[in-house]
N, C-alpha and C positions, 0 to 999 in steps of 0.2 A: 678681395672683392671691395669695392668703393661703392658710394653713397650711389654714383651716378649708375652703376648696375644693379641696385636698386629700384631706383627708380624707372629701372627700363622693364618691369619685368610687371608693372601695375598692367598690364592686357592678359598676363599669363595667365591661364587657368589654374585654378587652385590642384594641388597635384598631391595631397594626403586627407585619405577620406576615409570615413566610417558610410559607406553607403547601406541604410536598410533596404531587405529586401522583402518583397511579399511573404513567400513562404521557406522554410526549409529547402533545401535543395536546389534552388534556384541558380539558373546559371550566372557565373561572373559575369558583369557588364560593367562597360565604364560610359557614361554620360559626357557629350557637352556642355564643360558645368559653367553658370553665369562669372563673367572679371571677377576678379580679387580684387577687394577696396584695402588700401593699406593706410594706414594711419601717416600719420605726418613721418619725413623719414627723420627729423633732431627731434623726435618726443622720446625720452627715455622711461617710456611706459608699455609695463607688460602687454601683448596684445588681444590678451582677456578683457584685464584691467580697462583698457581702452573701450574694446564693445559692450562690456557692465555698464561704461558711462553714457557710449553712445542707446542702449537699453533704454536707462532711466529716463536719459530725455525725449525719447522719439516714443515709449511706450502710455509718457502719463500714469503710473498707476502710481497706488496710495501706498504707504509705507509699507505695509505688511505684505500686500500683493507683489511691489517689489523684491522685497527680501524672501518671500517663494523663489521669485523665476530666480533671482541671483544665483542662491544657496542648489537650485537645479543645473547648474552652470558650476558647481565644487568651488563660490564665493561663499566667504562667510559674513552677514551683517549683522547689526545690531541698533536697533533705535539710529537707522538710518545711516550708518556707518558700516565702512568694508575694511575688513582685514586685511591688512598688508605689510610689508617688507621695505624699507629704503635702504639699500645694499650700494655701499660704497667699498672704492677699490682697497682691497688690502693694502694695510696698514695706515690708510684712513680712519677718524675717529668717527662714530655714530654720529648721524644728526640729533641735536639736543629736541626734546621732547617741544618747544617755545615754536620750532620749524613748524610741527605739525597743528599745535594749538594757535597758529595764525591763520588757518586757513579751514576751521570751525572741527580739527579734529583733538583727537589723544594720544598721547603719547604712553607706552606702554616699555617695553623690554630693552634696554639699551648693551649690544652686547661686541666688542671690537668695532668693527665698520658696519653691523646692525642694526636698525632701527625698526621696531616694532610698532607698529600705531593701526590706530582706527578714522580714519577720515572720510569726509563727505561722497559719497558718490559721484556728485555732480562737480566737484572739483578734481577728480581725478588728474584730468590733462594741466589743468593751472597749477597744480600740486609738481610734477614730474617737470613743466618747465622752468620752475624756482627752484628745484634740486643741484646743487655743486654741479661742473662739471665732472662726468666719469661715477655721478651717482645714477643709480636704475631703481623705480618702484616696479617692484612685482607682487602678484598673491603670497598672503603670508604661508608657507610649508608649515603642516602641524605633524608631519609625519600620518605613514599607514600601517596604524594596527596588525601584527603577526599572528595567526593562532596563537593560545596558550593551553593546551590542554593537558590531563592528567595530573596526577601526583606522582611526585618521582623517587622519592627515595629509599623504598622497597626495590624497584626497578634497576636503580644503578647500584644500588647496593650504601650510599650512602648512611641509609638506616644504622647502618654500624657502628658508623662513627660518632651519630648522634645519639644512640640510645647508649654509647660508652662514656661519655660525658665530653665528648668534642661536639659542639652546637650551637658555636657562634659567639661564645660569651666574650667577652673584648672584644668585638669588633662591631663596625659599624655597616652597614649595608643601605645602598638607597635603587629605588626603581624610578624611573623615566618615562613616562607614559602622561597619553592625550586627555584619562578618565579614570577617577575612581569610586563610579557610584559603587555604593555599599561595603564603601571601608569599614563603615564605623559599626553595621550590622556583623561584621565579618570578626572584628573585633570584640563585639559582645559575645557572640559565639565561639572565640576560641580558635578561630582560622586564621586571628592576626594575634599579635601582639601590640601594646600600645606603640606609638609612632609619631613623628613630628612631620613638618610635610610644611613645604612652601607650593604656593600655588598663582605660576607665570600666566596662566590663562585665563580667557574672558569668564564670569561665574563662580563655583563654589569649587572646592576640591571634589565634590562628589557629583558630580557632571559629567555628559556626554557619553561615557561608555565605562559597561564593566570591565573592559580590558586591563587595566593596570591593576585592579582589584586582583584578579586571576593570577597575573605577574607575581604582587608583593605575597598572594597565601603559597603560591609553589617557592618563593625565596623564602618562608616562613617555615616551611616544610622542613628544609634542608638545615635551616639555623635561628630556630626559636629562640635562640640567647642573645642576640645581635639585635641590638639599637640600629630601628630602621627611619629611612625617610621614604619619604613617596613626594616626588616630582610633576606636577602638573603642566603641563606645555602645550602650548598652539602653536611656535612656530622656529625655525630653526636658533631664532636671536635667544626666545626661549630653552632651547635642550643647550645655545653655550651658557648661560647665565644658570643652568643647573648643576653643570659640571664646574664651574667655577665657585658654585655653593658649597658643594659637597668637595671641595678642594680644601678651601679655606674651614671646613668643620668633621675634616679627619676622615673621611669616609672611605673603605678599602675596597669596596665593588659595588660598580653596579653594573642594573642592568640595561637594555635597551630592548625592547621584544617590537621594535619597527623598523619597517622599511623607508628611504627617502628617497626619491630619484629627481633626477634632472639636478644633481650637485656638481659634477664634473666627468667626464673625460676617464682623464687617468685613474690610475693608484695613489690615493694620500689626498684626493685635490677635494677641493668644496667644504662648505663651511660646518657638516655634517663631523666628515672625516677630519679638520680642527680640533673640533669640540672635544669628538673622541679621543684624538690624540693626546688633547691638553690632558684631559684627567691621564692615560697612559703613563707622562711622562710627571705626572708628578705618583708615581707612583700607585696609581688604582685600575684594581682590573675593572675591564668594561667588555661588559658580556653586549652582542648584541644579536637580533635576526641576521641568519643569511637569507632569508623571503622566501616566500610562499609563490614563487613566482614561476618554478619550473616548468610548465605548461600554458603559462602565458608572456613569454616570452622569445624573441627573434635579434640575431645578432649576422652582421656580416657587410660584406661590400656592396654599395648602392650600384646598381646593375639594372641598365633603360631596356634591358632585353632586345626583342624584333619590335616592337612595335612603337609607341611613343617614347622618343626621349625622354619625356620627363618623366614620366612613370615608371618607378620599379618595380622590377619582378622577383617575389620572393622565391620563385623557381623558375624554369624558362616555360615562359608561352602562359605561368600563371599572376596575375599583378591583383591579386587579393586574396586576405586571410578570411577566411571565415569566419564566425563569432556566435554562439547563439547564450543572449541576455535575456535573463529571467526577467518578468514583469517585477517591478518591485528596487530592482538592481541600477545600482550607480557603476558605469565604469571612470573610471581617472585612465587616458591614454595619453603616455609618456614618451616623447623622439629626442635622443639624445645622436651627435655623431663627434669625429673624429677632429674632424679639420672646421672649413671658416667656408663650408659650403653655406644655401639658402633654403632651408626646406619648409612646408609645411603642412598644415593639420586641416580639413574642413569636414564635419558632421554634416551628412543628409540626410533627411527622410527618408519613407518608401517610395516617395513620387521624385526621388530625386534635391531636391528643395535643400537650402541650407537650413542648419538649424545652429548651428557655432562653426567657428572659426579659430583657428592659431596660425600663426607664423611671425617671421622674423628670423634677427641672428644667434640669437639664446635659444636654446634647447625652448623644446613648443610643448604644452599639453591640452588636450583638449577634455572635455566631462560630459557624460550625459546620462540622465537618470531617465529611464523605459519605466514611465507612468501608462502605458498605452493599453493594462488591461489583458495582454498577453506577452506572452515570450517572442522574441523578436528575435531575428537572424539579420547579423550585421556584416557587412566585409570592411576589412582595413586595408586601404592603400596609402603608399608613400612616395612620393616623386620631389624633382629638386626644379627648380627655376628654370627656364630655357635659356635664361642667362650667364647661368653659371655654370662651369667646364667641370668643377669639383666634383670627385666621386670620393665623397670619406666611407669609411665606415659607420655604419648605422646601428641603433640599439634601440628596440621598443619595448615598452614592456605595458603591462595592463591589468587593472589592480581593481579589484571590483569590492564593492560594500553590499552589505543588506540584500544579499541575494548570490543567486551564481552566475559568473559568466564563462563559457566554457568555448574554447581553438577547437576549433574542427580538425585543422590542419596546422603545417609549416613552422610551428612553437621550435623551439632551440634550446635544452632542456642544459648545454654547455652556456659558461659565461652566466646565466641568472641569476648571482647573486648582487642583493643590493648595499647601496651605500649606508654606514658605511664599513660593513663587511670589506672594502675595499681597502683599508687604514695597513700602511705597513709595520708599526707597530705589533711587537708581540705579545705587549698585554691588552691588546684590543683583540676580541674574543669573540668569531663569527661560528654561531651554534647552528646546525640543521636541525632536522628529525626525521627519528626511525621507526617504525612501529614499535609499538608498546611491545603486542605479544614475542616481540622478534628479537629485544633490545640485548637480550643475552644470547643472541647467537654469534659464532666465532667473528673474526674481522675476515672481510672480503666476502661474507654470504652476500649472495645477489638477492634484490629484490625488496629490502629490507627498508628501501629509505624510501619515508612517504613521497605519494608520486607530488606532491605539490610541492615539496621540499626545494629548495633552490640549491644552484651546485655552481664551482668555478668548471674554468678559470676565470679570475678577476682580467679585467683587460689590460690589466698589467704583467700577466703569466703567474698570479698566487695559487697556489692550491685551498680551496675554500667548499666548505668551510672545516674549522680546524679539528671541533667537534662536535658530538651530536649527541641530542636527549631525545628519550622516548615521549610518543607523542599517539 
């Protein structure tokens, strides 16, 4: 595809949507939705990125009121600064931190062709046309929280070996994760052991979420003797600059208990599946999520059905998923495909109305958090450009916070696992889960593995994931 079939496609209708609808049960409907305004076609800027700036300036609102609507949008800011990515091409060096502090931001995590920073909102676009060629800013990825639940080692029987006096002792262990409010309570009580911990992300190490807390007491569970770290991270530049820590400071496993998507395509690709690799290959295991994603996910051939070309049909004669999101609830919706087709993302209201937008040639996502007071019923469509012939293969997945959001229909409970579960390394370590009460029953009992559990194949043909803890 070239620039110029791009630019031919600015009349097309937006052709992936999150349409809300009045009530439950409502029938499918597709709308004449208003043009698609595309950004410049040489901005090498995400096309969130873009309408964040276009936001700020068309909105006028005062700091704080901005960084609301952003952060409802899945941006992160901070005293006036957005979290972001400058991603140059492999085997390119990072931009040096000086790039970003010229143009009123910070420079943060420097990791291969990574750059991690925080800069001004309103310089987004000026930011992205002074970048090298073949450099892209996009939202910083901090990675999606996995379950963590239970204690395991009565369960798998591990208990054995640590009440025999096998329980870690020389070795070193480190976890990977977004948050660790209430390490250090966790530690006065005996659920941790002391620990050392570098911390890549914006704040304190005890921030954001209890989730990594959860991680390092169930890795504590299993090997109370073993000198831990605990890894703090917001963004993928962050989880390599962890793995490269605990390289260079001996470390024999860790873990990873998250999801990342929109990293690549195949098996082994994106900066995810690097990271993990690198520790692999210098020798440490790395445990990580296969996601929680089994029922909220769809995989397969984009297919215009009978009716509009551009609109795919997740089954024939149907061109929308169903959705119902709890009030309260963020969803993250993720379009990854195959080839060098066009696709993209547009959020409506109940009246139809935009409320966000994605598109482009990079995998698209879109965010939106349902403050509306009740539970909402959403449909998702996908369509491709009227200009482009390409029919890849398609992947969606859809990742919810702070609430539930639950497929009515069409989910694709094969292929869900996430990056980078996908790593073809054998010391990279993709874990499911099986019910707690169930975890001792023979191999091949049906039923056994939580319905939210993700499962292969990987879209490379792995069989995934490799093992599984009770959950």
């Amino acid at each position: 595809m070239t620039r110029n079939d791009f630019r031919g496609m600015k009349k097309v209708p937006v052709v992936c949507a999150l349409l809300l609808a009045l009530s439950v049960g409502a029938p499918a409907q597709l709308v004449e939705l208003e043009p698609f305004v595309f950004p410049p076609e040489d901005l090498p800027l995400q096309y969130n990125l873009w309408t964040a700036e276009k936001l700020a300036a068309e909105r006028g609102l005062d700091r704080e009121d901005l960084r609301t609507e952003l952060e409802k949008r899945g941006n992160t800011v901070r005293d006036g600064l957005i979290h972001v990515e400058i991603v140059g091409p492999e085997g390119r060096d990072a931009l040096e931190h000086e790039f970003v502090e010229s143009f009123g931001g910070v420079g943060d995590t420097r990791w291969r062709h990574r750059l991690d920073a925080w800069v001004p909102v309103e310089r987004l676009s000026e930011i992205a046309r002074a970048v090298p060629e073949g450099y892209f800013v996009e939202r910083a990825n901090p990675g999606c929280p996995d379950d963590v639940l239970g204690e395991g080692p009565a369960a798998i029987t591990s208990i054995s070996y640590r009440n025999n006096g096998a329980y870690g002792q020389g070795l070193t262990v480190g976890v990977i994760d977004s948050g660790f409010i209430g390490a250090s309570a966790a530690e006065a009580n005996g659920d941790l052991s002391g620990y050392g911990y570098v911390n890549y992300a914006w704040g304190g190490l005890e921030d954001y979420s209890t989730h990594g807390t959860g991680c390092a007491e169930a890795m504590f569970d299993h090997c109370p003797g073993a000198t831990m770290w605990l890894y703090r991270t917001d963004s993928v530049a962050d989880l390599g600059s962890a793995v490269d820590h605990a390289i260079d400071n001996g470390v024999h496993v860790l873990t990873h208990s998250m999801s990342r998507y929109n990293q690549g395509w195949g098996d082994n690709t994106g900066d995810a599946c690097a990271a993990a690799t690198g520790a692999a290959i210098n020798e440490i295991l790395f445990f990580t999520s296969a996601g929680n994603r089994a029922r909220h996910h769809w995989q397969g051939g984009y297919d215009p059905g009978g009716g509009s070309p551009a609109i795919h049909d997740w089954v024939p004669g149907d061109e929308t998923i169903d959705m119902v999101v709890e009030n309260g609830c963020t969803i993250y919706c993720y379009l990854s495909w195959s080839g060098d087709g066009l696709y993209f993302l547009d959020l409506l209201d109940s009246s139809f109305k935009r409320i966000d937008s994605s598109a482009g040639y990079r995998f698209q996502e879109i965010n939106w958090e349902n403050d509306s007071g009740s539970d909402q019923l959403v449909h998702l469509v996908v369509g491709l450009g009227a200009a482009s012939s390409t029919r890849d293969e398609m992947e969606v997945f859809v990742h919810n916070f702070d609430g539930a959001c639950t497929w009515q229909e069409h989910y694709i409970i094969a292929g869900s696992t996430t990056s980078p579960s996908n790593c073809t390394d054998s010391r990279v370590i993709s874990v499911g889960a099986v019910d707690w009460e169930d975890f001792g029953s023979p191999p091949g009992t049906a039923g056994i593995v939580k319905h939210y559990s993700s499962r292969g194949p990987s879209n490379g043909g792995m069989s995934l994931p490799d093992i599984a803890g009770p959950t």
